[in-house]
C-alpha positions as CSV (number, residue, x, y, z in Angstrom):
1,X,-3.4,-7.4,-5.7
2,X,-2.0,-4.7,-7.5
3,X,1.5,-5.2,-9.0
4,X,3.7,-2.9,-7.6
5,X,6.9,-1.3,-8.5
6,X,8.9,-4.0,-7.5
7,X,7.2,-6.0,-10.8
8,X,8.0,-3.4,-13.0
9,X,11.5,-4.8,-13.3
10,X,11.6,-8.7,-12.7
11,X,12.0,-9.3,-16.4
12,X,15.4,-10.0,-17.6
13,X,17.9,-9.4,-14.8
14,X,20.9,-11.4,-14.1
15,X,22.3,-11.1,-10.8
16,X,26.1,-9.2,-10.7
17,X,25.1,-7.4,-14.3
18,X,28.0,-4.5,-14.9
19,X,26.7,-1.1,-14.6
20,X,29.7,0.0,-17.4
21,X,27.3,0.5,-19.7
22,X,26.6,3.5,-21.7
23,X,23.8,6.0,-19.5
24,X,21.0,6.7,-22.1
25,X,20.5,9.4,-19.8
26,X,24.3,10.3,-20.4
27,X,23.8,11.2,-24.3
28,X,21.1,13.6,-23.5
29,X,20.6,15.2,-20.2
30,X,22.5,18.6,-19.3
31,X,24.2,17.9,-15.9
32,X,22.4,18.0,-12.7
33,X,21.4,20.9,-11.6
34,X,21.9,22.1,-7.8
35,X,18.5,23.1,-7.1
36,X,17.3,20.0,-9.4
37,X,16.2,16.6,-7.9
38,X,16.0,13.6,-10.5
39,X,14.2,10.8,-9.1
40,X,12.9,7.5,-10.9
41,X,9.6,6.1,-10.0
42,X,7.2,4.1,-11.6
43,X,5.3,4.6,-14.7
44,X,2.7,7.6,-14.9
45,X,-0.6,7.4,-16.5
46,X,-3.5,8.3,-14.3
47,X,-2.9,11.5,-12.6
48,X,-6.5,12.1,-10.7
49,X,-5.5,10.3,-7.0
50,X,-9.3,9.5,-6.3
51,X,-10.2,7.7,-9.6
52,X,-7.7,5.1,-9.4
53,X,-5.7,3.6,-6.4
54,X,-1.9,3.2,-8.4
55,X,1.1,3.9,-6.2
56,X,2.3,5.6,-8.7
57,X,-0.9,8.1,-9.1
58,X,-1.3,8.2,-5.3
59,X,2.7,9.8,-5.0
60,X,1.7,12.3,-7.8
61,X,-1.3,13.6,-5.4
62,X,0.7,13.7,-2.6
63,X,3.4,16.2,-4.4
64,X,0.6,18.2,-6.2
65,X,-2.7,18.3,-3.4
66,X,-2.7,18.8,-0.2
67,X,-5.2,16.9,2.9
68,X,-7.1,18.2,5.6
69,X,-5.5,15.8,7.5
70,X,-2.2,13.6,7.8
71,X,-0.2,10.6,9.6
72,X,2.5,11.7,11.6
73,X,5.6,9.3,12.0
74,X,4.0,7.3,14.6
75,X,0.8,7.2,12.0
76,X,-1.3,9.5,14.4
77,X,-3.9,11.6,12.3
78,X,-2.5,15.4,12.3
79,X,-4.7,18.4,11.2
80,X,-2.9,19.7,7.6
81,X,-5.0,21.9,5.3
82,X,-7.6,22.1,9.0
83,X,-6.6,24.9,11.4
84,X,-8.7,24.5,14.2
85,X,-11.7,21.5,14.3
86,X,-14.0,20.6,17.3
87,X,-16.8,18.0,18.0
88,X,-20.3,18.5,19.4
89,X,-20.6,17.1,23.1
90,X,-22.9,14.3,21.4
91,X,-20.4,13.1,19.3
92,X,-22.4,13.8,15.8
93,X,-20.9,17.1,14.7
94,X,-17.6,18.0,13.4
95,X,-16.8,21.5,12.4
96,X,-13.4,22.1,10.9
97,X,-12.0,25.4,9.3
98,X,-9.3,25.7,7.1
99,X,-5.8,27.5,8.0
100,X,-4.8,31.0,6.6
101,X,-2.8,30.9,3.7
102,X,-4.2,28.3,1.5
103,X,-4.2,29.0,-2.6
104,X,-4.9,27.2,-5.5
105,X,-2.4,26.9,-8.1
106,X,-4.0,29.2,-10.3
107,X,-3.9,31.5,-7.6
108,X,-7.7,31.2,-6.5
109,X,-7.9,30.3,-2.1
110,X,-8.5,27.6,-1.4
111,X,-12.5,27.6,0.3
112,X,-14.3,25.1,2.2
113,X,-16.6,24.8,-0.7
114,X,-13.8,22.9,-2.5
115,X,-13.6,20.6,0.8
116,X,-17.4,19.8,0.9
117,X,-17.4,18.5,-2.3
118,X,-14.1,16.3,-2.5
119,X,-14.8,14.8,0.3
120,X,-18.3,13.9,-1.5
121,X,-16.3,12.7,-4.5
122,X,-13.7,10.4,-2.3
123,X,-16.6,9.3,-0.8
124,X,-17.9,7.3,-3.7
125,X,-14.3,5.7,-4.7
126,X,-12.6,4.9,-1.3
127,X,-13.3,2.5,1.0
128,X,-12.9,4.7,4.5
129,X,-14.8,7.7,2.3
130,X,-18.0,5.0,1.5
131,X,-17.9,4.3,5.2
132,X,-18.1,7.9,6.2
133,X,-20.8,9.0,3.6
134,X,-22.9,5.7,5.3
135,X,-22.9,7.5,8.5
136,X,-23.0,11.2,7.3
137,X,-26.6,13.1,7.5
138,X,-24.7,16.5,6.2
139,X,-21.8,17.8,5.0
140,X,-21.8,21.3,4.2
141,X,-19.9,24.6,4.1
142,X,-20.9,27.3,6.6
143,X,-18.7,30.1,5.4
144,X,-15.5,30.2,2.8
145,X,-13.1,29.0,5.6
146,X,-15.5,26.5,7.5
147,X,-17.5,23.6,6.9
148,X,-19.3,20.7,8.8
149,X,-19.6,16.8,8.8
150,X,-23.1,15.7,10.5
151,X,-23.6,12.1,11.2
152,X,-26.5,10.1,12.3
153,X,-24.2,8.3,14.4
154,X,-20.8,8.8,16.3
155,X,-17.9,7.8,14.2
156,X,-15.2,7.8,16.8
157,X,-12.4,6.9,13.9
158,X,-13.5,9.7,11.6
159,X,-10.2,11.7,12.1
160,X,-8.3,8.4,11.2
161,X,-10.4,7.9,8.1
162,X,-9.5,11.3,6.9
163,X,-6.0,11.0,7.2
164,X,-6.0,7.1,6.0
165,X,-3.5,6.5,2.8
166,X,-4.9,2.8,2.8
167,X,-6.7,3.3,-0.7
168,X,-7.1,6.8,-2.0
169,X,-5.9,9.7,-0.1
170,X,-8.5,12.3,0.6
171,X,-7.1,14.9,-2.1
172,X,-8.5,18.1,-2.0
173,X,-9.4,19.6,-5.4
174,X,-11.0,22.5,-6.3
175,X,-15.0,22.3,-6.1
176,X,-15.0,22.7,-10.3
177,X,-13.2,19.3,-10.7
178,X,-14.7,17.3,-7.5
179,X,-17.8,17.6,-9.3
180,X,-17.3,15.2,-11.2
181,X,-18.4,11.4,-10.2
182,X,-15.1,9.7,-9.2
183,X,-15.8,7.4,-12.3
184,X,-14.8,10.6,-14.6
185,X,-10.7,11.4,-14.8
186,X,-9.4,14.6,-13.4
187,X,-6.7,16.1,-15.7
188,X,-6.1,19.5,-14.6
189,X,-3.6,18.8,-12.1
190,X,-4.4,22.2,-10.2
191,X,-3.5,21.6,-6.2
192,X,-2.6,23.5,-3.6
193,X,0.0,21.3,-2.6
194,X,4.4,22.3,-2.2
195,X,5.0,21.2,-6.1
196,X,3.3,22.5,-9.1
197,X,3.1,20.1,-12.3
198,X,4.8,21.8,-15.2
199,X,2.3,20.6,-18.2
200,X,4.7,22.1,-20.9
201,X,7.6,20.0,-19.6
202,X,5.3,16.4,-19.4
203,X,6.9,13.6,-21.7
204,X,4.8,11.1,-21.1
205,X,6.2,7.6,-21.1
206,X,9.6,8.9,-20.1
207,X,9.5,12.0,-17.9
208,X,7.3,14.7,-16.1
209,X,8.3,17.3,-14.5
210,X,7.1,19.3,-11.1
211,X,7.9,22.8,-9.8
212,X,8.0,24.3,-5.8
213,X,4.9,26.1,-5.4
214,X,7.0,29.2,-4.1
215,X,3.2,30.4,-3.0
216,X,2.9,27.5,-0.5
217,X,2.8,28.4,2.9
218,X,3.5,25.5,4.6
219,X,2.3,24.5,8.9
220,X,4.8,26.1,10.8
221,X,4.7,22.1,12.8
222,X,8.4,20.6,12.4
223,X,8.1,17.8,9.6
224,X,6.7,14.7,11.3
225,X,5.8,12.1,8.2
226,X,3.2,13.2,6.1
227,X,2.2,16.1,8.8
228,X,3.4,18.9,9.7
229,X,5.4,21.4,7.5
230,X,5.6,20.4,3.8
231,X,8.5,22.2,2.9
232,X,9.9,21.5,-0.8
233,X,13.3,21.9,-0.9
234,X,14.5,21.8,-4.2
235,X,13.5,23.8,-7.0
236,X,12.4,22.1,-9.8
237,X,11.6,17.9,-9.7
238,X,12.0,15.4,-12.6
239,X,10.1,12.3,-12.2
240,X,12.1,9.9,-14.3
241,X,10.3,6.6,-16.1
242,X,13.4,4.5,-16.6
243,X,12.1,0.9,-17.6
244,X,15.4,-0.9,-17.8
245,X,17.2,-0.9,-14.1
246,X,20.8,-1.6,-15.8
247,X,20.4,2.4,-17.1
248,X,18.7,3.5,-14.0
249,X,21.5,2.5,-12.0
250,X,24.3,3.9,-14.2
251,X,22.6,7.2,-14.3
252,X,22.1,6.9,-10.8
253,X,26.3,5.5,-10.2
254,X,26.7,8.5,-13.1
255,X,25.2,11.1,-10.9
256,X,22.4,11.9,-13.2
257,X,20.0,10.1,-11.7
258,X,19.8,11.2,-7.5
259,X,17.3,8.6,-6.5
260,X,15.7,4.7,-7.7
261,X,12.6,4.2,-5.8
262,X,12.5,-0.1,-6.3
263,X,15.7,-1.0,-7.1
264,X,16.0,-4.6,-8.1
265,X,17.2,-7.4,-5.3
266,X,20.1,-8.4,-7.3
267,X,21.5,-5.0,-7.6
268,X,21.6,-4.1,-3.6
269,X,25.4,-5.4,-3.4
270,X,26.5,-3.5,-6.4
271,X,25.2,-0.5,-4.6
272,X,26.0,-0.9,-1.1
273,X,29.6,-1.5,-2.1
274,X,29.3,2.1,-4.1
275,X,30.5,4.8,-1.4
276,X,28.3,7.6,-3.2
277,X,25.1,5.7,-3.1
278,X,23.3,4.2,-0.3
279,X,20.0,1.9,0.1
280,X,17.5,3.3,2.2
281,X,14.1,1.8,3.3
282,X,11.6,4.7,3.4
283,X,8.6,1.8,4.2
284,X,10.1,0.2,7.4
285,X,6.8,-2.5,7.2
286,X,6.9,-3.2,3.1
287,X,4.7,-6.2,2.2
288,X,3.2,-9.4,3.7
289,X,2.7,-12.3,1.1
290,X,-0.2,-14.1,1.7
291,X,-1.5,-17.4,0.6
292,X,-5.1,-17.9,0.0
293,X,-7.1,-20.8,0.4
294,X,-10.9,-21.4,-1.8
295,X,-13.3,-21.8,1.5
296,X,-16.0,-22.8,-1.0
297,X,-14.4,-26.0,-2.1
298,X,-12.6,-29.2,-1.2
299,X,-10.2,-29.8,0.4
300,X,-9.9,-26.3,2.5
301,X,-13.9,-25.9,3.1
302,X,-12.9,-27.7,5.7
303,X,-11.5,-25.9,9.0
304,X,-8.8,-29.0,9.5
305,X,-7.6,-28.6,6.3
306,X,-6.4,-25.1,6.8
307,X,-5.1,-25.5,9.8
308,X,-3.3,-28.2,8.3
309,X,-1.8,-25.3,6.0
310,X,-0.8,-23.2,9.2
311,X,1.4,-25.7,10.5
312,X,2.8,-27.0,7.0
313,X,4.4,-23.4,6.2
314,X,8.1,-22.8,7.1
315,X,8.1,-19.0,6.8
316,X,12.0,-19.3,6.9
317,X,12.1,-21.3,4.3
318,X,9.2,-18.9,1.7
319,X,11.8,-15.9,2.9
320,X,15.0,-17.9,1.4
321,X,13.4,-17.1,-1.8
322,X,11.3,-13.9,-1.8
323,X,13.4,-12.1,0.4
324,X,16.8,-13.6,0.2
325,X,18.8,-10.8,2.0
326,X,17.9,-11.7,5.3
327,X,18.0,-7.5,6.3
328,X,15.2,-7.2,4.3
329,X,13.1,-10.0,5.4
330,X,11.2,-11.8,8.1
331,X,8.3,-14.2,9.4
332,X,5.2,-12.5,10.7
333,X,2.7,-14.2,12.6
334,X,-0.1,-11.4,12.9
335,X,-3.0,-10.9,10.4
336,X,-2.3,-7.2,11.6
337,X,0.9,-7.3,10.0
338,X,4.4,-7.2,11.6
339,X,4.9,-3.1,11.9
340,X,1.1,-1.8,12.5
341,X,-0.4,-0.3,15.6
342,X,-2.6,-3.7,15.8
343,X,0.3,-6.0,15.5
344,X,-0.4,-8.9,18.2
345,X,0.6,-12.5,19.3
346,X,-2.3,-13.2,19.9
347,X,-3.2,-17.1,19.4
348,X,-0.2,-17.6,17.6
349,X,1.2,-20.7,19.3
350,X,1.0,-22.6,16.0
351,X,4.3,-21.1,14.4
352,X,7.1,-22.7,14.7
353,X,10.4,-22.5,12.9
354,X,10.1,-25.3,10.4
355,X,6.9,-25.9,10.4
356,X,5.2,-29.0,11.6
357,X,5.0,-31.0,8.6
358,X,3.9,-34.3,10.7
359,X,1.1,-31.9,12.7
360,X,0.0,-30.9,9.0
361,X,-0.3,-34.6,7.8
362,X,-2.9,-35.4,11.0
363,X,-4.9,-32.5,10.2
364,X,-5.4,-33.2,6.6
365,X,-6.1,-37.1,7.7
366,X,-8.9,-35.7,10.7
367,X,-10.6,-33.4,8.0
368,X,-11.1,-36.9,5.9
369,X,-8.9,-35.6,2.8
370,X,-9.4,-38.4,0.4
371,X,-6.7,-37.0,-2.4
372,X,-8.8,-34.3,-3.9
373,X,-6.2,-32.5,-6.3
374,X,-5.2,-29.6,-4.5
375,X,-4.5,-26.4,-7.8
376,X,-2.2,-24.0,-6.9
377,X,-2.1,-20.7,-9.4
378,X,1.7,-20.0,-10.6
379,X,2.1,-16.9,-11.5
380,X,5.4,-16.7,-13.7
381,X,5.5,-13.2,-14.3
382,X,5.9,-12.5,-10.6
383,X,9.1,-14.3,-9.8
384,X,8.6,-14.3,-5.7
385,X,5.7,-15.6,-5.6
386,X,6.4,-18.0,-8.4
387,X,8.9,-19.8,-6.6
388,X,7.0,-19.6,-4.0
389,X,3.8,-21.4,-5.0
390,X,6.4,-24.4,-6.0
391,X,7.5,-24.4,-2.4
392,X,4.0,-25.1,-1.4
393,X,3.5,-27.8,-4.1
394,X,6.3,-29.2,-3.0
395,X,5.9,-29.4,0.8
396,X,2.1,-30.4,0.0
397,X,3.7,-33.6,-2.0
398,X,5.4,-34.5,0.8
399,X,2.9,-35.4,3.5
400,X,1.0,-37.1,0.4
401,X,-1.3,-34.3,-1.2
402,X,-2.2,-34.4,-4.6
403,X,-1.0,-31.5,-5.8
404,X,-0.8,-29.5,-9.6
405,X,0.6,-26.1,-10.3
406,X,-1.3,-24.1,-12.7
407,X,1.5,-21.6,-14.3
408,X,0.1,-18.2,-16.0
409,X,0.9,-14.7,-16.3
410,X,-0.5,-12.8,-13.2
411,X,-3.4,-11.4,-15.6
412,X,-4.2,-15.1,-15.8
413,X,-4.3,-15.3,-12.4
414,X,-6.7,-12.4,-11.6
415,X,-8.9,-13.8,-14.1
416,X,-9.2,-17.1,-12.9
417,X,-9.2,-16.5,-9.3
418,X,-12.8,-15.1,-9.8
419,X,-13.9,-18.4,-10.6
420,X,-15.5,-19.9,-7.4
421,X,-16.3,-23.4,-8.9
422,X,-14.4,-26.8,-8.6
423,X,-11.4,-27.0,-9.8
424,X,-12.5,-29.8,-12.2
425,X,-14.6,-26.6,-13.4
426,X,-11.9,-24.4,-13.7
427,X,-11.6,-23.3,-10.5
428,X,-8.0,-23.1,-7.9
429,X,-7.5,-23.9,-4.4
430,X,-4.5,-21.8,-3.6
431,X,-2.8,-18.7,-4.9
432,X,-0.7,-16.2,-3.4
433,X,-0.7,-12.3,-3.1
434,X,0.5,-9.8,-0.8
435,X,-0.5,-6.3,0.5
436,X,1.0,-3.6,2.8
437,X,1.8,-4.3,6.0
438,X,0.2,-0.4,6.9
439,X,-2.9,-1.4,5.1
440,X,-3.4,-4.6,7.5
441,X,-3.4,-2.7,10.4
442,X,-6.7,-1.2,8.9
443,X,-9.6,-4.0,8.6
444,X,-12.1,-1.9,6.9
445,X,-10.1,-1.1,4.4
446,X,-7.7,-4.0,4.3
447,X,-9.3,-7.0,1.2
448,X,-7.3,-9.7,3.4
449,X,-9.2,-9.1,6.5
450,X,-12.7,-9.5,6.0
451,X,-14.5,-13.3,6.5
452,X,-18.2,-12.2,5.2
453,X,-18.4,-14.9,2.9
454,X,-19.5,-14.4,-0.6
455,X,-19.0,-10.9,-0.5
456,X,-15.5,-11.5,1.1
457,X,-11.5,-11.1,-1.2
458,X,-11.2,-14.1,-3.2
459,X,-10.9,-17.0,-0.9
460,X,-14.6,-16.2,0.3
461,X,-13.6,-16.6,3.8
462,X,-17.0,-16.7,6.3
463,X,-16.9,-16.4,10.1
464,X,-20.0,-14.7,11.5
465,X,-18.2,-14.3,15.1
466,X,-15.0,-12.6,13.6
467,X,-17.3,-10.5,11.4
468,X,-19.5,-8.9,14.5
469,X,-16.3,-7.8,15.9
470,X,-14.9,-6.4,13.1
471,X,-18.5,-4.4,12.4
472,X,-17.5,-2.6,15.7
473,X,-14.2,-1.6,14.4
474,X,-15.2,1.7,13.4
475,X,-17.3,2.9,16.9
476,X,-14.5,2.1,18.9
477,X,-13.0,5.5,20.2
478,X,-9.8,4.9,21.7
479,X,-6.2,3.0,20.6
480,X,-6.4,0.8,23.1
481,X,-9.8,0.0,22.6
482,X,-9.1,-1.2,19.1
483,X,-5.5,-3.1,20.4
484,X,-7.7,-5.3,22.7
485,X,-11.0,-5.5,20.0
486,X,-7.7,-6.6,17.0
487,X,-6.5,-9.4,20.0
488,X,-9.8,-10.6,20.0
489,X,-10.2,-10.7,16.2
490,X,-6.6,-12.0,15.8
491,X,-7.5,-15.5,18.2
492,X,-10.7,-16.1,16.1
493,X,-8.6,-15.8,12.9
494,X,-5.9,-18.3,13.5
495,X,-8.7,-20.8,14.6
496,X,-10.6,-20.9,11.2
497,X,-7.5,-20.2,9.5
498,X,-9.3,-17.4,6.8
499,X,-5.7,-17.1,5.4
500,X,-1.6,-17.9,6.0
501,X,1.0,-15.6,5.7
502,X,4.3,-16.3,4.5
503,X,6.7,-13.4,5.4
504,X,6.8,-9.9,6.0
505,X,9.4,-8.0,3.4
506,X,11.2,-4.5,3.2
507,X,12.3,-3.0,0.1
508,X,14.6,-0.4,0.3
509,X,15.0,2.6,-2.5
510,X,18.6,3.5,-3.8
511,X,19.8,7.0,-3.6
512,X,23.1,9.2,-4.1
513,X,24.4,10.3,-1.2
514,X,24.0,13.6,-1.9
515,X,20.5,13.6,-1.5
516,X,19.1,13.5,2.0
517,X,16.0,14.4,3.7
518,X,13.6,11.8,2.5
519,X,10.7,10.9,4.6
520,X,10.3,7.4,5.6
521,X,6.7,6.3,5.8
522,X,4.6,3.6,4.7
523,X,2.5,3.3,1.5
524,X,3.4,6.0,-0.2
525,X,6.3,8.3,-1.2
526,X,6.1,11.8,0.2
527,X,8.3,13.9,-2.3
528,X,8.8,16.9,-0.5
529,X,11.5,17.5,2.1
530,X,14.1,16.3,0.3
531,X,17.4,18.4,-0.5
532,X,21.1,18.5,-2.2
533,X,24.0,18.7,-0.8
């Protein structure tokens, strides 16, 4: 798991702080411009989209690149940089060529050249790219505006792949900087994307600012999601790094600030009750926590034993404390997610509101569980799921478990999680994560949804049955198709049990009134679109 932006700011809040305090931002920024949208968002360090996976980096490449393809609201793969495309009558052959109007920053065009070899570079870094460059014989230009992706086999999802946002987006770059192995940093931060990174005006560690590319001719398509017309609306764009959420929400109550993408929890009354602000989710689907079970060891290498878990957890209860707003929280019972296009009941006749704590004790009994001590990681920089992992000790003790939290920072945790020993050893039987509810609807690309063992997410999950369907995941040509192939997945899930979810949780942003337009999708933040009153 990668901490998100929500963690950024779990250190030292009290719930009902005052926002009367002084605005640091007060003392030293002109007033707001008109044409000017200040937004806070996470901390910025990595600025190539392709070499590392950061929310943070991945909303900076949306605003500066552009893709041949995008998700649409209803997360449908729309052509974007791609004007016209086609496929050969065996299946094999794409051909795509780019629309008119395409331009560097620098003002060089944009040529299919630069195409051919960033999909090459994603192709070494991202999950769906490594997939496509398995199955590619060719990729190669066949004239400034057009080039070609030849596969030794059919790839039915290929136009999903190259739209995904699971991992890294498929940034195009130009050719001189996709060169370079996805192991090597680009810095240049030349797109040919709506907004225009102003390197004079960079403060790292506090601000960055980005300008509209008034040379970008956006699709003439309505704005639908991430497709469609990228129209920036505002002139100039100040990505604010705010670390203290007292000051971002006085600058934001102050009017300096026009938009806080994670607002803490205990500041969504404060701002709800504010008439000039208002909390909007722009991820409908947010995050699934997830607890994990070691496979490899006692007492869940055996199936019983996690069923045992299925019925122990009350998902009501887990939401109480990480999602305590009931708006922005509930149980999900698909390993698809609650919000995806794969969402299913499938096989889910175990959940119950409650929990079955009795129905947990027999299983634990039937898969001979002698009171081996059952080590549950705690991380305590990550207050959710800190509290959380004493709920499961707790309701553990209860049916008579032998049961020990191990507390550490989440570093800790990552660290020892790798360990796939005893716990006598130093190893853990339980910890819990979570992930995006988009990326479970993807199973190639999701960690959470592979069972192949050894070279499975920690947990080392194995099922050979659920594995041969998810290998035919990506030959499998049409929606429905996959619905019925994720039903079939889902039942063999829930009966080895390869993990347990605990909720399904929203988180919405915080943003003056003022400012409207912002799309709502999952994963990322598209910054485009947006405008002031």
């Amino acid at each position: 798991m990668t901490i998100s932006r929500r963690e950024l700011f779990k250190a030292g809040l009290a719930a009902g702080a005052a926002f009367s305090i002084p605005s640091v931002l007060r003392a030293r920024a002109a007033p707001t411009d008109a044409q000017t949208a200040h937004v806070v968002m996470d901390e910025l360090s990595v600025f190539d989209p392709i070499f590392t996976t950061s929310g943070s980096t991945q909303n900076h490449g949306l605003a500066i690149y552009d893709t041949l393809f995008a998700l649409n609201s209803n997360l449908v793969s729309q052509p974007q940089m791609v004007g016209k495309w086609g496929v050969s009558d065996d299946k094999k052959t794409y051909t795509f060529e780019l629309r008119d109007g395409l331009g560097w920053h620098d003002g060089t065009p944009v040529t299919a050249a630069d195409c051919v070899a960033s999909i090459r570079r994603w192709g070494q870094a991202d999950g769906a790219g490594q997939l496509l460059m398995e199955r590619a014989r060719d990729i190669s230009k066949k004239d400034d505006k057009t080039f070609t992706i030849a596969l030794r086999e059919p790839l039915g999802m290929l136009i999903d792949l190259l739209a995904s946002v699971a991992g890294s987006g498929l940034f195009i770059m130009g050719e001189k900087d996709a060169d370079r192995p996805a192991t090597e940093q680009v810095t240049s931060n030349i797109g040919s994307g709506p907004f225009k990174f102003n390197h004079a005006l960079a403060k790292p560690g506090a601000s960055f600012t980005y300008d509209r590319n008034v040379e970008y001719v956006p699709r003439s398509d309505p704005s639908d999601g991430f497709a469609g017309g990228k129209a920036a609306k505002v002139d100039r764009l100040i990505w604010n790094i705010i670390s203290d959420q007292q000051t971002a929400l006085a600058a934001l109550q102050a009017g300096e600030i026009d938009f806080v993408y994670g607002p803490s929890a205990d500041f969504y009354s404060a701002i709800d009750s504010d008439p000039n602000l208002a909390l909007q989710v722009l991820d409908r689907g947010g995050d699934d926590m997830c607890l994990r079970m070691n496979h490899l060891q006692k007492p869940f290498d055996n199936v019983k034993a996690r069923q045992a878990m299925l019925y122990l957890i009350d998902q009501e209860t887990f939401l109480r404390v990480t999602a305590p707003n009931p708006k922005y929280g509930r149980p999900v019972t698909s390993i698809f997610g609650g919000d995806t296009l794969y969402s299913n009941d499938e096989n889910t006749g175990w959940y119950k509101k409650g929990g079955d704590p009795e129905k947990a004790k027999q299983l634990f009994q039937e898969a001979g569980y002698a009171g081996e001590k059952v080590v549950i990681l705690q991380p305590t920089s990550w207050a959710e799921a800190s509290n959380a992992s004493q709920l499961v000790a707790a309701a553990l003790r209860k049916i008579g478990v032998n049961t020990e939290l191990a507390p550490s920072d989440w570093g800790g945790i990552v660290k020892r999680r790798t360990n796939k020993g005893p716990v006598e050893s130093g190893g853990w039987s339980i910890f819990i994560t979570e992930d995006s509810d988009y990326v479970l609807g993807d199973p190639i690309g999701s960690p959470f949804l592979s069972a192949s063992g050894d070279k499975a997410w920690f947990g080392w999950p194995k099922n050979d049955e659920y594995e041969a369907l998810r290998s035919k995941w990506p030959d499998v040509d049409t929606l429905e198709q996959r619905k019925e192939l994720a039903r079939k997945m889902q039942r063999i899930w829930w009966d080895f049990v390869g993990d347990i979810r605990l909720g399904q949780r929203v988180h919405p942003s915080a943003r003056r009134r003022t400012l409207t337009g912002l799309i709502e999708m999952p994963q990322r933040v598209a910054l485009w679109n947006m405008q002031k009153a």
